[in-house]
C-alpha positions as MATLAB code, in Angstrom:
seq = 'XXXXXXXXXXXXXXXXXXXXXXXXXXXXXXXXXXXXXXXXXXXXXXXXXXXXXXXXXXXXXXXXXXXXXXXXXXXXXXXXXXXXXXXXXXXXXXXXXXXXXXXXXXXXXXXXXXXXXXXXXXXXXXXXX';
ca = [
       9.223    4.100   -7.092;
       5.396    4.207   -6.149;
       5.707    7.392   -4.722;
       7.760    9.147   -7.018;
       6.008    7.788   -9.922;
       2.392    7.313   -8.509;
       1.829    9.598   -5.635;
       2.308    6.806   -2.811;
       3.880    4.184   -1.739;
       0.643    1.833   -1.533;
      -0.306    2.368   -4.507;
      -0.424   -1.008   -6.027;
      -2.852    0.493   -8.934;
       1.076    0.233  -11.575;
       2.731   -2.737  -10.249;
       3.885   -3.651  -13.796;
       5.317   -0.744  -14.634;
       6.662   -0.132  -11.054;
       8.625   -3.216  -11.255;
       9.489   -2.721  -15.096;
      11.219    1.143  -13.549;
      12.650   -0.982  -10.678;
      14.633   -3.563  -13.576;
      15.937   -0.330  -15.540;
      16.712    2.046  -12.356;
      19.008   -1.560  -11.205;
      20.759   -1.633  -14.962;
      21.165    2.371  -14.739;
      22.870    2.768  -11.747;
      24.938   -0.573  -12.384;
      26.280    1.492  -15.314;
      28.362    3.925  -13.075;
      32.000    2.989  -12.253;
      32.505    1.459   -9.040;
      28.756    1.523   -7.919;
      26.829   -0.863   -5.570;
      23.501   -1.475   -6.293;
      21.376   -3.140   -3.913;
      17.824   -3.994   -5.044;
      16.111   -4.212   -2.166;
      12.693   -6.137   -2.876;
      10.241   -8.145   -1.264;
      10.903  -11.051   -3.910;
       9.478  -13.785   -2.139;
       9.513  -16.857   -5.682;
      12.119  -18.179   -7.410;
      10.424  -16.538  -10.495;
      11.032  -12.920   -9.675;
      14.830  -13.246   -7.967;
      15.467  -14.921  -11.500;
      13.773  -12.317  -12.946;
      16.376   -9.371  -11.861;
      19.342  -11.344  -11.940;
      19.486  -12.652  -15.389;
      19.327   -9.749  -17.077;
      21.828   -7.988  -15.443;
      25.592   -8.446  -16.612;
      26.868   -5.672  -15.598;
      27.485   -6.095  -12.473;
      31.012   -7.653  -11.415;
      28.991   -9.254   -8.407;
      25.555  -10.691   -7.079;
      24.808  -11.475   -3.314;
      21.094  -13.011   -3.147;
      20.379  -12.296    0.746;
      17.235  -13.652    2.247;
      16.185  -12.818    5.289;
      14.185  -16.524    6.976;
      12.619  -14.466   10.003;
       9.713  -16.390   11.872;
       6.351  -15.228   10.898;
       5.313  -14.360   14.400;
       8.353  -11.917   14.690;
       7.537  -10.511   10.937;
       4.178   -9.283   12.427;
       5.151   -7.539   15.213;
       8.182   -5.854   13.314;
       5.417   -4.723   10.969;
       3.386   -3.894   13.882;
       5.714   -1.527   14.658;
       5.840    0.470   11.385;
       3.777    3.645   10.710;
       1.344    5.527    8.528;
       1.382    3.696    4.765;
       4.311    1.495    5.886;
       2.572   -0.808    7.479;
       1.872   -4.046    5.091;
      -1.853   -5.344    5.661;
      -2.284   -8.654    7.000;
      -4.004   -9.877    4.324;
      -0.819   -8.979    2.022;
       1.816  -10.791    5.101;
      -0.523  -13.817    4.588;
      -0.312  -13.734    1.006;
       3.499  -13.453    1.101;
       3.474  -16.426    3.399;
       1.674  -18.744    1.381;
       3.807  -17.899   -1.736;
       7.011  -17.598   -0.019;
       9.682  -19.872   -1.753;
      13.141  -20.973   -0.094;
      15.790  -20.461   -2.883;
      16.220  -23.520   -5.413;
      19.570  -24.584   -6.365;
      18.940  -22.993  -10.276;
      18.215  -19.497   -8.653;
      21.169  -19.966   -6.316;
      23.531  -20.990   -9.167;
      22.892  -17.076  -10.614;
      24.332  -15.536   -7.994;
      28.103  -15.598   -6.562;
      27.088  -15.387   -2.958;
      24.169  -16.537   -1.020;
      23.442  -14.868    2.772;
      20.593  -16.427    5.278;
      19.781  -14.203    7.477;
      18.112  -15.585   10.310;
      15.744  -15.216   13.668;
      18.475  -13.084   15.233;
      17.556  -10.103   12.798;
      15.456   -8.418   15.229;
      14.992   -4.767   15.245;
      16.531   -3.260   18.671;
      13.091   -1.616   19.412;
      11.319   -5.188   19.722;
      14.120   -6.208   21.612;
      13.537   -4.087   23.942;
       9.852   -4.920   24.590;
      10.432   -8.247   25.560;
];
């Protein structure tokens, strides 16, 4: 959405309206028969996974998946990443701080809840050690 809309994806200049097109891009393509949507965000509070899943009926089904990787193994996955895909480490520390683990009231909105743990390691790190 930042690229397409603002000219990059880094550009953090809209981030209300980026995440305002994120919530109606989700409810348009839920509209199509037999779709699966998968809104893949970086919604690290209660507050914002609430946010997206309240609002959206449509959808026969909601799977809240969060990934609980070790923050040690976050940074060198982002390590890895190039050009403007790499998050700065003052933004990883930020998410850190704020992350929440899901409460029982955000749980309760969804039909399915996935952990994904330390074993989600990309191959390529893998490899290195």
């Amino acid at each position: 959405i930042r690229r397409t809309h603002f000219g990059a994806v880094n550009n953090f200049d809209h981030d209300k309206e980026t995440w305002e097109i994120f919530l109606q891009e989700i409810h348009r393509f839920g509209e199509e028969d037999g779709s699966t949507v998968i809104a893949d965000s970086t919604n690290i509070t209660n507050a914002y996974r609430q946010y997206y899943a309240e609002p959206t009926p449509e959808f026969d089904r909601k799977i809240l998946v969060c990934f609980h990787i070790p923050y040690e193994i976050a940074l060198k996955q982002n390590a890895m990443r190039e050009g403007p895909s790499v998050v700065p480490l003052p933004v990883m520390e930020k998410m850190r701080r704020e992350f929440e683990k899901p409460n029982q009231k955000t749980i309760d909105l969804f039909d399915e809840y996935l952990i994904i743990g330390k074993s989600f390691v990309s191959e390529e790190l893998k490899e290195k050690k």
